[in-house]
C-alpha positions in Angstrom: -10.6 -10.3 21.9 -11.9 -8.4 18.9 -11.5 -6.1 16.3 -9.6 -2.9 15.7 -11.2 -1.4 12.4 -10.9 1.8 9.5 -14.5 2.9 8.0 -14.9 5.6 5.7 -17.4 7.9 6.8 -18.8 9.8 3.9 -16.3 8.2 1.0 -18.1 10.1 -1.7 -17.7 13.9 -0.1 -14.4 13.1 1.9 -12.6 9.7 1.1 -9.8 10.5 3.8 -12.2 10.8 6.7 -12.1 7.8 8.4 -13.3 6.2 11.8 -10.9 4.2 14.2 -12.3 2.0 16.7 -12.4 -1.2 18.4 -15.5 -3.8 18.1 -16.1 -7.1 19.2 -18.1 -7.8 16.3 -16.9 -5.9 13.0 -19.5 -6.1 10.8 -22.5 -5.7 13.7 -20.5 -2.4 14.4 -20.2 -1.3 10.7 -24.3 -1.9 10.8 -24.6 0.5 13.3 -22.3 3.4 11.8 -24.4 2.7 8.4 -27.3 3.6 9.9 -25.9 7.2 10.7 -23.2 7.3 7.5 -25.4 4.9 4.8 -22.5 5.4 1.9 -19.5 4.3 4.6 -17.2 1.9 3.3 -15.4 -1.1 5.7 -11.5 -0.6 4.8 -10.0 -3.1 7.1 -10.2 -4.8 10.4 -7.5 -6.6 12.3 -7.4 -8.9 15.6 -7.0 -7.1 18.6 -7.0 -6.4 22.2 -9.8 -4.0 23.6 -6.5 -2.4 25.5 -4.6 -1.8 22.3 -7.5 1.1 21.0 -5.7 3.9 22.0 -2.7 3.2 21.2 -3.5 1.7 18.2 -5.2 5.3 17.0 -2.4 7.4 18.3 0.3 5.7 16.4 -1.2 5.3 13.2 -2.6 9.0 13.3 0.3 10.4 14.3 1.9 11.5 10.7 -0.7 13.4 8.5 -4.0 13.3 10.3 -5.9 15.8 12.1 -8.7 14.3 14.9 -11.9 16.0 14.1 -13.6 14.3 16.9 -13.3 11.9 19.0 -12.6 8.5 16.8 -12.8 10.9 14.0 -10.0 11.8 11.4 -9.2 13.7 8.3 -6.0 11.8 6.9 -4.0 13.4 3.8 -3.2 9.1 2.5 -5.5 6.3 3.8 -3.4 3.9 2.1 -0.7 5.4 4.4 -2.9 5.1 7.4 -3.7 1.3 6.4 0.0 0.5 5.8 0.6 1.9 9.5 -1.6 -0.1 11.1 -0.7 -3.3 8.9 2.7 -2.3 10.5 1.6 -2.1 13.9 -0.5 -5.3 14.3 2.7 -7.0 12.7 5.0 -6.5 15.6 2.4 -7.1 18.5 1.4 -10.0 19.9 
């Protein structure tokens, strides 16, 4: 198990870009993307299934975001965003 996760990149410049991804360890993974983006900001993080990832970022991206790449998104509402992934780990296992 682990951890499916929303960080803002560069919250200052762009407060809707956002990075999706799955860690084992959360906050040993938001270390790292410090390191590269020092101003990014942890959001959220939920329990999850390394197999869920993918599935997990096309749902919730699928209304309002645009991928800039690869685990990378512009979204018009992060709160939106959030919500759909607070839906999403509701109803699985």
């Amino acid at each position: 198990g682990g951890f499916f996760y929303v960080v803002q990149l560069i919250p200052e410049y762009n407060p809707n870009r956002v990075k999706l991804g799955f860690a084992g360890n959360v906050q040993s993974r938001f270390a790292a993307h410090r390191t590269s983006a020092p101003t990014a900001q942890l959001i959220k993080s939920w329990p999850c299934n390394s197999i869920w990832e993918k599935t997990v970022i096309a749902s919730i991206t699928r209304i309002d975001c645009k991928n800039i790449s690869d685990e990378v998104y512009d979204c018009n509402d992060l709160n939106e965003l959030v919500n759909r992934a607070d839906t999403f780990f509701t109803i699985m296992p």
